[in-house]
PDB file of N, CA, C and O in Angstrom:
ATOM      1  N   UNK A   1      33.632  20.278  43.321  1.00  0.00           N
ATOM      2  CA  UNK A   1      34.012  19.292  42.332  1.00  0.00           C
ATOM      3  C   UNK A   1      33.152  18.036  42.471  1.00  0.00           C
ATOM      4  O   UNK A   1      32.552  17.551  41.512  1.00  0.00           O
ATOM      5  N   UNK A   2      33.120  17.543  43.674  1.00  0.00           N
ATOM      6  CA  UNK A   2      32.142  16.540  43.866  1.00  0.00           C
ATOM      7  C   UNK A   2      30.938  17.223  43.337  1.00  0.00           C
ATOM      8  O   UNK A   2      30.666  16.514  42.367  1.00  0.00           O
ATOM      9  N   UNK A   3      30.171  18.037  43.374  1.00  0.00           N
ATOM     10  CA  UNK A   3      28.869  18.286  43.212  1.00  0.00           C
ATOM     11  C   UNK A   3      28.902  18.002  41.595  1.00  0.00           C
ATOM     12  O   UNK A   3      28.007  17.433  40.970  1.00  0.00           O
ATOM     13  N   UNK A   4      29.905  18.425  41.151  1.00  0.00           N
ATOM     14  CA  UNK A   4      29.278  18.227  39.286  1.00  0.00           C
ATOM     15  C   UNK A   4      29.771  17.390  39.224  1.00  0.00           C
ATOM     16  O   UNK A   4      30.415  17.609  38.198  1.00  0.00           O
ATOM     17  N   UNK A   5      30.215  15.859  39.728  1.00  0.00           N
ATOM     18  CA  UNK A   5      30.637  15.012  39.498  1.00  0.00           C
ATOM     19  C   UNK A   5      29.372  14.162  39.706  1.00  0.00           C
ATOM     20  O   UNK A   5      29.026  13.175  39.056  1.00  0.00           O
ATOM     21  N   UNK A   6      28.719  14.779  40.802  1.00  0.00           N
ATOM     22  CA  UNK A   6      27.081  13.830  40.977  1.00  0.00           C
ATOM     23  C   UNK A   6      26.143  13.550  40.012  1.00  0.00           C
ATOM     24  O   UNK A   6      25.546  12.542  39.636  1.00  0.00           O
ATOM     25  N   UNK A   7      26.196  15.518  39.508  1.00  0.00           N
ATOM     26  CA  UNK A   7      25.432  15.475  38.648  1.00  0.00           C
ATOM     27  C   UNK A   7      25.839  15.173  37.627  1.00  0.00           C
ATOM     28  O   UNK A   7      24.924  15.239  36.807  1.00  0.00           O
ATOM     29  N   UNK A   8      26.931  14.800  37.103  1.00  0.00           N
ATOM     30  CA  UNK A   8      27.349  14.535  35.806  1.00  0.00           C
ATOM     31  C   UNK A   8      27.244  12.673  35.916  1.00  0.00           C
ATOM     32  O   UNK A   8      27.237  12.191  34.783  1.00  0.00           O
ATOM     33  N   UNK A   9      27.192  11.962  36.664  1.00  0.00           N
ATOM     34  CA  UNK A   9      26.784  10.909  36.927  1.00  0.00           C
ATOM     35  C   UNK A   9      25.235  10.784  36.999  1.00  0.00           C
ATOM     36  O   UNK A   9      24.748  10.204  36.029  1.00  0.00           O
ATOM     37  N   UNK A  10      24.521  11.131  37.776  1.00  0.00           N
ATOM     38  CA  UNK A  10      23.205  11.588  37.531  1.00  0.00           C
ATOM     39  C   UNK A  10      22.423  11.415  36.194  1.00  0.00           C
ATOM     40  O   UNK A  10      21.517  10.662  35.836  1.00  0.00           O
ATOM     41  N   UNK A  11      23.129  12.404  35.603  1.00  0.00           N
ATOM     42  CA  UNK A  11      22.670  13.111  34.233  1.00  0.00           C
ATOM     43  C   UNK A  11      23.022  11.569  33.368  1.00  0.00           C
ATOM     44  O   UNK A  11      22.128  11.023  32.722  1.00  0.00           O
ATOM     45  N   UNK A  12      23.968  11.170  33.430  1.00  0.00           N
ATOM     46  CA  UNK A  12      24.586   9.632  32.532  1.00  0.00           C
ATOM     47  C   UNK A  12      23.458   8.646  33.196  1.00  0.00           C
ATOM     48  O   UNK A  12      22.614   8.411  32.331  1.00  0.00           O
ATOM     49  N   UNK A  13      23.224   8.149  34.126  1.00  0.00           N
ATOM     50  CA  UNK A  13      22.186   7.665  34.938  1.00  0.00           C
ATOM     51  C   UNK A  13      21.199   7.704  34.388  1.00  0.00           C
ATOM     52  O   UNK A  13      20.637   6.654  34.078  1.00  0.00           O
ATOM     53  N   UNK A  14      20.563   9.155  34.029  1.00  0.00           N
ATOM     54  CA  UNK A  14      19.054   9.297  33.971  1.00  0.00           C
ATOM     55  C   UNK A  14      19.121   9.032  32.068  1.00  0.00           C
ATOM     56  O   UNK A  14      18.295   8.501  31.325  1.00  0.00           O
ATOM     57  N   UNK A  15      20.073   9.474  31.858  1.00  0.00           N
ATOM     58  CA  UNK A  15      19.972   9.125  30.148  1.00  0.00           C
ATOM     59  C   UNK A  15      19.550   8.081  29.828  1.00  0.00           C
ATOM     60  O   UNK A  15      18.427   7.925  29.350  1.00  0.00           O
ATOM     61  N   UNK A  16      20.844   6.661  30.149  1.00  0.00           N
ATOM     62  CA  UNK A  16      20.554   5.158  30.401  1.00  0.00           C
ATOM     63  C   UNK A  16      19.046   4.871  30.636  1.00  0.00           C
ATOM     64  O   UNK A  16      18.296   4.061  30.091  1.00  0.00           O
ATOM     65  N   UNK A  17      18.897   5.513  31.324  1.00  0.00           N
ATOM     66  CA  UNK A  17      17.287   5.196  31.655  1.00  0.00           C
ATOM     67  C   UNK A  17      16.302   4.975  30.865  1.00  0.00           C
ATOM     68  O   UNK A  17      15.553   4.030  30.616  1.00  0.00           O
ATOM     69  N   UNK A  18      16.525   6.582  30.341  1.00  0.00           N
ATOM     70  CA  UNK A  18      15.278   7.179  29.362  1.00  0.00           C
ATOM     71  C   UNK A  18      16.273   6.295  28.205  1.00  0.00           C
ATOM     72  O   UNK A  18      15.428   6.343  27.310  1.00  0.00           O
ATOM     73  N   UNK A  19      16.835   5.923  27.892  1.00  0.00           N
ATOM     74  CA  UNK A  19      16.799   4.943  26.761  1.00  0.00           C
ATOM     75  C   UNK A  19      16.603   3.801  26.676  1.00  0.00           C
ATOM     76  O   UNK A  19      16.616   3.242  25.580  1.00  0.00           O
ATOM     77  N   UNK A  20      16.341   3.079  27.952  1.00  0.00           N
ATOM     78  CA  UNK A  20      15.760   1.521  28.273  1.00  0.00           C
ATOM     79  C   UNK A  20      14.949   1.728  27.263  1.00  0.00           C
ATOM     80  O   UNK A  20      14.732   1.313  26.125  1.00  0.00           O
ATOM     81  N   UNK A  21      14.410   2.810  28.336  1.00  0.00           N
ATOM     82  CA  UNK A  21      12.532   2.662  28.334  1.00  0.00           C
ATOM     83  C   UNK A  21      11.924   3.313  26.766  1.00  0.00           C
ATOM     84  O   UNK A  21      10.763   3.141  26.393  1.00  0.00           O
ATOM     85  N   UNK A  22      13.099   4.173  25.879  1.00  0.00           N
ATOM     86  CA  UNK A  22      12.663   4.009  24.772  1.00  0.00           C
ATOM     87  C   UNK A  22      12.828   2.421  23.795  1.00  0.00           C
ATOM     88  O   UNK A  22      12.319   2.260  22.686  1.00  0.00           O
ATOM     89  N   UNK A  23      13.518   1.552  24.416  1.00  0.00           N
ATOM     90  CA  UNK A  23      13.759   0.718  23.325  1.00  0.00           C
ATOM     91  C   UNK A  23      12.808  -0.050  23.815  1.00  0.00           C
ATOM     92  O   UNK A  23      12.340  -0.734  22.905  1.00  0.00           O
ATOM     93  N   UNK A  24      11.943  -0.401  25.558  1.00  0.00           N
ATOM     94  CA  UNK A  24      11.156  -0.668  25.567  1.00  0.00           C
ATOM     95  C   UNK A  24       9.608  -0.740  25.264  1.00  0.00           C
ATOM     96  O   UNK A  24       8.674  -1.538  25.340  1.00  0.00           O
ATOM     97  N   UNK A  25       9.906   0.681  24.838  1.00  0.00           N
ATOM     98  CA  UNK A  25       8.857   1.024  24.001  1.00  0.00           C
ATOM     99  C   UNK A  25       8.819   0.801  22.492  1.00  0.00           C
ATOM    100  O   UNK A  25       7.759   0.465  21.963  1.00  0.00           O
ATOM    101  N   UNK A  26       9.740   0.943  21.900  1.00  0.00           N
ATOM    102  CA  UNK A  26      10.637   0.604  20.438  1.00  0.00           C
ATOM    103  C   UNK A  26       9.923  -0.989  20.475  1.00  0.00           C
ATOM    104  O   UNK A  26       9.134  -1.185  19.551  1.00  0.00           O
ATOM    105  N   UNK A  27      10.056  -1.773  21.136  1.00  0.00           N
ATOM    106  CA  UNK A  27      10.157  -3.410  20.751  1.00  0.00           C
ATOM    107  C   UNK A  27       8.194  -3.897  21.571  1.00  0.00           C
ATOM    108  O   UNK A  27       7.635  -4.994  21.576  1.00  0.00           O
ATOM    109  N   UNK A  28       7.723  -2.607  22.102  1.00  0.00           N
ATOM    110  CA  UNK A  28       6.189  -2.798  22.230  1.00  0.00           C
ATOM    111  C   UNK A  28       5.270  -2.890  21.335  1.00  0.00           C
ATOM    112  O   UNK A  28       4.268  -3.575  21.134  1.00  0.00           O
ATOM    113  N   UNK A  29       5.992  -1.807  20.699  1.00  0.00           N
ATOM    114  CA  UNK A  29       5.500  -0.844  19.284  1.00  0.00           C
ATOM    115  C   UNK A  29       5.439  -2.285  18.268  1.00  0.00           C
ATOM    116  O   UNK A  29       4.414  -2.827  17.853  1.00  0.00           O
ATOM    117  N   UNK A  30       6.681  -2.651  18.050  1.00  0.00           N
ATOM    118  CA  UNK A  30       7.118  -3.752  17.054  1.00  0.00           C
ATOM    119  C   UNK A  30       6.289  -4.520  17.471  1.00  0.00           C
ATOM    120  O   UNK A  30       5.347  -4.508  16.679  1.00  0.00           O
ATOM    121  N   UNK A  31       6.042  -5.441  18.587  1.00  0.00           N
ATOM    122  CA  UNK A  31       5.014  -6.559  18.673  1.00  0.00           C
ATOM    123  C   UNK A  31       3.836  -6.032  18.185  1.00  0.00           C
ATOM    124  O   UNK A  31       3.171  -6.766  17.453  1.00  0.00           O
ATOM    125  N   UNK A  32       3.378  -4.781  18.459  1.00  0.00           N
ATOM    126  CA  UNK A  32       1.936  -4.526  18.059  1.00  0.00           C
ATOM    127  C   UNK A  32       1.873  -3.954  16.470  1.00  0.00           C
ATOM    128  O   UNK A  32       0.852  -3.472  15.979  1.00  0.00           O
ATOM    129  N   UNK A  33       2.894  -4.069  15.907  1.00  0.00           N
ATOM    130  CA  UNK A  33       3.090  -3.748  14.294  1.00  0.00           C
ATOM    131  C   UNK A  33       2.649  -5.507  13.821  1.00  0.00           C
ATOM    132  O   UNK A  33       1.841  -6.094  13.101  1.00  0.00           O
ATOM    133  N   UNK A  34       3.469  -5.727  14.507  1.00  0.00           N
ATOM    134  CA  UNK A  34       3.465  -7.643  13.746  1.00  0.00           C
ATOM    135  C   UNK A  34       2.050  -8.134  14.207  1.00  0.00           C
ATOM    136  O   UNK A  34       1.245  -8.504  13.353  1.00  0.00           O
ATOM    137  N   UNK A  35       1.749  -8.145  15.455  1.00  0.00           N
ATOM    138  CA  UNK A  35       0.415  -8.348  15.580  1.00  0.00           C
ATOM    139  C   UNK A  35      -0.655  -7.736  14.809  1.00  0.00           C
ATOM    140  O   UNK A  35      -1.496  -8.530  14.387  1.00  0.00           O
ATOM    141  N   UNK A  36      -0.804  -6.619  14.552  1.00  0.00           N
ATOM    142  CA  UNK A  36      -1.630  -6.055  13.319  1.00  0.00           C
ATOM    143  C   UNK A  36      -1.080  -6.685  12.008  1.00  0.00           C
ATOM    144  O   UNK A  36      -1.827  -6.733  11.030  1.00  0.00           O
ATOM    145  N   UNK A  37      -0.166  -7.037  11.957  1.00  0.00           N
ATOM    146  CA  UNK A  37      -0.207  -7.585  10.284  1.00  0.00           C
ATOM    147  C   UNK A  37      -0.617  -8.636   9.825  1.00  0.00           C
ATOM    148  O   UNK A  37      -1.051  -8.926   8.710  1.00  0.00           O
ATOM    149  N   UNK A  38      -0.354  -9.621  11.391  1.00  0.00           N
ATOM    150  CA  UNK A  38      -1.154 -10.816  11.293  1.00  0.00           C
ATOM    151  C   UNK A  38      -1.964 -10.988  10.753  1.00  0.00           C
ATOM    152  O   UNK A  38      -2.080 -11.687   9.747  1.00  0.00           O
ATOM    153  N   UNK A  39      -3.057 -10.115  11.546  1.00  0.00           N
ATOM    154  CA  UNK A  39      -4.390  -9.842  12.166  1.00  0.00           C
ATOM    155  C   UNK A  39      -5.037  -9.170  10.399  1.00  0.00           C
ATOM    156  O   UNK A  39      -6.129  -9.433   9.894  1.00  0.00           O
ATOM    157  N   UNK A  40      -4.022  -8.359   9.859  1.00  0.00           N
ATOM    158  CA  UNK A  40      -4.673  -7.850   8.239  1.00  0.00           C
ATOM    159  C   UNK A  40      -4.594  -9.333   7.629  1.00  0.00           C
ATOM    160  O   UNK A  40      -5.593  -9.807   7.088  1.00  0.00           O
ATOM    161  N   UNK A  41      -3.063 -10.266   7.747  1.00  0.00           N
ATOM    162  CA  UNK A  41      -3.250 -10.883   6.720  1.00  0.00           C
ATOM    163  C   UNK A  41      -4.424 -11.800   6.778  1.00  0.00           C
ATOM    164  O   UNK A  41      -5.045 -12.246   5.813  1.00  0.00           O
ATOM    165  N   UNK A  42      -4.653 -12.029   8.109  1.00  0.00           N
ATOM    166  CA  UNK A  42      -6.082 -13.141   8.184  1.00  0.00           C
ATOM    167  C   UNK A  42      -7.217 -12.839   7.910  1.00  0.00           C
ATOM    168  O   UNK A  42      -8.112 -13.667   7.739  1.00  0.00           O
ATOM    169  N   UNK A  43      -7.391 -11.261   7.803  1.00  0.00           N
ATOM    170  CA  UNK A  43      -8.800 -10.970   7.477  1.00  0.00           C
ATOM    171  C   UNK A  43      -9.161 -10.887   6.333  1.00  0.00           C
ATOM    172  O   UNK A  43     -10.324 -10.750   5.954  1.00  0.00           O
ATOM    173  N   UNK A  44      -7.385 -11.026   5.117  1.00  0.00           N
ATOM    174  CA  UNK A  44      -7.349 -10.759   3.757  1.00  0.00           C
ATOM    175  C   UNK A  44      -8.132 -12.392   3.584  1.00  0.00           C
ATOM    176  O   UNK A  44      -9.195 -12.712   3.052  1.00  0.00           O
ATOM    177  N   UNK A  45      -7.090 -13.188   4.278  1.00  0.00           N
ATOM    178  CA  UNK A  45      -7.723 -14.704   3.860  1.00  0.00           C
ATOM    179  C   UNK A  45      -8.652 -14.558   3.896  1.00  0.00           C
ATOM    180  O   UNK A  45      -9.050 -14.246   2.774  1.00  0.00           O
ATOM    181  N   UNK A  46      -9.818 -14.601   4.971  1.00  0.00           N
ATOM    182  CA  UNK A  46     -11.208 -14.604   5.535  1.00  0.00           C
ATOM    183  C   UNK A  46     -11.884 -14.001   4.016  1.00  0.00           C
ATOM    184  O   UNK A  46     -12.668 -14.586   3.269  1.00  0.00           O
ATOM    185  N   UNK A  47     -11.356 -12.805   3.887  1.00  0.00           N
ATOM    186  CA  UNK A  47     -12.021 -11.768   2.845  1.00  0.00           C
ATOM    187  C   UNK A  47     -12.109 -12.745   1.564  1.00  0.00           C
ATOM    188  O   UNK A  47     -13.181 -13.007   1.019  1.00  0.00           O
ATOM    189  N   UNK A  48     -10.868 -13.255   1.145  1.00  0.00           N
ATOM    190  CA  UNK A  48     -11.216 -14.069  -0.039  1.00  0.00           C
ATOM    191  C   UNK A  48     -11.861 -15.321  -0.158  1.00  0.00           C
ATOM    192  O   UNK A  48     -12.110 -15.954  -1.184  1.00  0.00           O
ATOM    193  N   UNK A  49     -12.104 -15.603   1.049  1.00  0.00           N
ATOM    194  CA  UNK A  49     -12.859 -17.077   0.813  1.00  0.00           C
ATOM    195  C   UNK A  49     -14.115 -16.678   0.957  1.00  0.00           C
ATOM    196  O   UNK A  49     -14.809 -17.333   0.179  1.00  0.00           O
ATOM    197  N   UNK A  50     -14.954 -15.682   1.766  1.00  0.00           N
ATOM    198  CA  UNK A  50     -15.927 -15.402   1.636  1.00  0.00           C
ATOM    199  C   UNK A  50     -16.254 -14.886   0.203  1.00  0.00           C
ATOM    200  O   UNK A  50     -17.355 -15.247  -0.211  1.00  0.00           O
ATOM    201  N   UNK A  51     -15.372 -13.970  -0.787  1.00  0.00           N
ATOM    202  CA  UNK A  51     -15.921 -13.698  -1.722  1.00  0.00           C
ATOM    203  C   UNK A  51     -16.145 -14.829  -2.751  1.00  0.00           C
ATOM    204  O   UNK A  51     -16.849 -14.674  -3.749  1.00  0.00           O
ATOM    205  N   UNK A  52     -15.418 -16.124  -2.404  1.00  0.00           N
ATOM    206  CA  UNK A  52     -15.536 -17.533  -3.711  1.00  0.00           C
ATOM    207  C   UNK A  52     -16.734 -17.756  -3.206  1.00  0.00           C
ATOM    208  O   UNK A  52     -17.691 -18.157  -3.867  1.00  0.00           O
ATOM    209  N   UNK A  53     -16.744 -17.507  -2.004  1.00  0.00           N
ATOM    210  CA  UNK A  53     -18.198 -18.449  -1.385  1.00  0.00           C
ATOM    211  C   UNK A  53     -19.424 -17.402  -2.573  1.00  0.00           C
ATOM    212  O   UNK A  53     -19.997 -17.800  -3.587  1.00  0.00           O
ATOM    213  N   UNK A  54     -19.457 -16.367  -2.085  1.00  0.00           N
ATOM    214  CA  UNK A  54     -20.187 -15.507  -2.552  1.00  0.00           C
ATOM    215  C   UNK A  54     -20.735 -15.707  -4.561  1.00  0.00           C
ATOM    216  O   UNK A  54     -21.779 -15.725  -5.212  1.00  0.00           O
ATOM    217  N   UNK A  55     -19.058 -15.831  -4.840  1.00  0.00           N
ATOM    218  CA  UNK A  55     -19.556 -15.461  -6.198  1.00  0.00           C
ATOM    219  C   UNK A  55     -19.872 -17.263  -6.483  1.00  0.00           C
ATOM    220  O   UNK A  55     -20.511 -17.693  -7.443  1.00  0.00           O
ATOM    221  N   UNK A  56     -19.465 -17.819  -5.769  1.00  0.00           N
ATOM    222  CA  UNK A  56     -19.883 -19.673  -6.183  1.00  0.00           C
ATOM    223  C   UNK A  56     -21.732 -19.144  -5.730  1.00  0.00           C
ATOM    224  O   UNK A  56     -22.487 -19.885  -6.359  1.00  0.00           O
ATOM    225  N   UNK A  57     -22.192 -18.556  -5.229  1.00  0.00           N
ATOM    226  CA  UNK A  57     -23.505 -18.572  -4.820  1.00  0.00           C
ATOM    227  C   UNK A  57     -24.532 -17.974  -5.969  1.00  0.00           C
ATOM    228  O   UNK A  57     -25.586 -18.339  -6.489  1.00  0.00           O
ATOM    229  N   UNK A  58     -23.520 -16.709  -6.087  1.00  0.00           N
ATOM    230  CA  UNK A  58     -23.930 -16.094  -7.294  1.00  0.00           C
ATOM    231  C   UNK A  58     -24.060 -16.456  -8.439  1.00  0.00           C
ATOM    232  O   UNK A  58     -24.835 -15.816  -9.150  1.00  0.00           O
ATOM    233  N   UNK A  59     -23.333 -17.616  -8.998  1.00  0.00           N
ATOM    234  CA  UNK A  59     -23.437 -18.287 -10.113  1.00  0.00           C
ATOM    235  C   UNK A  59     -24.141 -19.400 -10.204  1.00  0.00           C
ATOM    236  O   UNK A  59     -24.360 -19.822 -11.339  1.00  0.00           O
ATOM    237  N   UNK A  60     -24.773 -20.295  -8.807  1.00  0.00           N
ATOM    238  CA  UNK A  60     -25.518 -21.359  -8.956  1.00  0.00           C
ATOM    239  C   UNK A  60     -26.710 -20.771  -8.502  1.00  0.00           C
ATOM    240  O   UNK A  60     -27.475 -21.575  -7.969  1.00  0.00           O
ATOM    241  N   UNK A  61     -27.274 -19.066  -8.581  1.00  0.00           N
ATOM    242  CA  UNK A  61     -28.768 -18.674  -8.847  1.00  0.00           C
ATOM    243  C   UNK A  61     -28.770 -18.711 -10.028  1.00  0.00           C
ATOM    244  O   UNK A  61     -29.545 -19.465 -10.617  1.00  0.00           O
ATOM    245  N   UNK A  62     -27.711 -17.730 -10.832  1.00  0.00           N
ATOM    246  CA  UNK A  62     -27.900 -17.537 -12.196  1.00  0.00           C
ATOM    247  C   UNK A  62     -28.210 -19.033 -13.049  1.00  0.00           C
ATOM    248  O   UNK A  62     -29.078 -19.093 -13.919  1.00  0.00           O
ATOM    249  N   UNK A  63     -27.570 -19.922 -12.750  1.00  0.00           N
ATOM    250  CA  UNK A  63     -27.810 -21.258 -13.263  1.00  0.00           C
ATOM    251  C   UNK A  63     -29.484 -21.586 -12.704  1.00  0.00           C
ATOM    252  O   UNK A  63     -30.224 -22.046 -13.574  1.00  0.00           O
ATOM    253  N   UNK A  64     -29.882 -21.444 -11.791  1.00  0.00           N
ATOM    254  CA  UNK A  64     -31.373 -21.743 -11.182  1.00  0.00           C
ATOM    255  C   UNK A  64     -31.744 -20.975 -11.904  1.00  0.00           C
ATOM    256  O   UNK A  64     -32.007 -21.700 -12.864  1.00  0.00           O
ATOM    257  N   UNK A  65     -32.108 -19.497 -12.356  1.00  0.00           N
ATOM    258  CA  UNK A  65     -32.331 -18.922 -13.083  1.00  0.00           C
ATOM    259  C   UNK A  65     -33.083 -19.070 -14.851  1.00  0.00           C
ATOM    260  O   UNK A  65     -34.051 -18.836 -15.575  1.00  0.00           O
ATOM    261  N   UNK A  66     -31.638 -19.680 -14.732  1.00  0.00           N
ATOM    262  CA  UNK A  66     -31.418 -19.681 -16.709  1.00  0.00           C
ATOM    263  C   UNK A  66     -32.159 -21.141 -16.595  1.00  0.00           C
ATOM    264  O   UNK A  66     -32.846 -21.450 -17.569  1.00  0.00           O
ATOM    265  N   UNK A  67     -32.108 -21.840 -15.775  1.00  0.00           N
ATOM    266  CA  UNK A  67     -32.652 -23.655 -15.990  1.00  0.00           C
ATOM    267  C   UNK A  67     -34.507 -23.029 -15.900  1.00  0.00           C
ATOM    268  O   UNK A  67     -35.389 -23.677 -16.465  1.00  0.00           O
ATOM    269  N   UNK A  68     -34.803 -21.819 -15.172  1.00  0.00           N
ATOM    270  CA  UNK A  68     -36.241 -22.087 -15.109  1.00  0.00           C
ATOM    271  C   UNK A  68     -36.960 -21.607 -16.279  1.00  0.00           C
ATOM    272  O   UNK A  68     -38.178 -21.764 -16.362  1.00  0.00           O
TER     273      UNK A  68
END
């Protein structure tokens, strides 16, 4: 009786466990979700200011252009 009482403690034991360590993994996961989204939304910014830059460049050749 003691013996499956060990293991039936044991077994509750090792469960607890393996479910820390999934939620520790669960809430790793999540920081590195949010950190990547950051990380997209800043490159979206980056992305659009380089393209004003771009097309502002593009339009004061065409003006050099059309003036020569």
């Amino acid at each position: 009786m003691k013996l499956y009482l060990l293991l039936f403690l044991s077994a509750v034991s090792f469960s607890c466990m393996e479910q820390k360590k999934t939620e520790e993994i669960l809430q790793a996961k999540n920081k590195t979700i949010d950190s990547l989204k950051a990380e997209l939304k800043d490159c979206t910014a980056q992305a659009k200011i380089m393209a004003e830059v771009l097309e502002k460049e593009r339009i004061e050749l065409q003006n050099n252009k059309a003036t020569k």
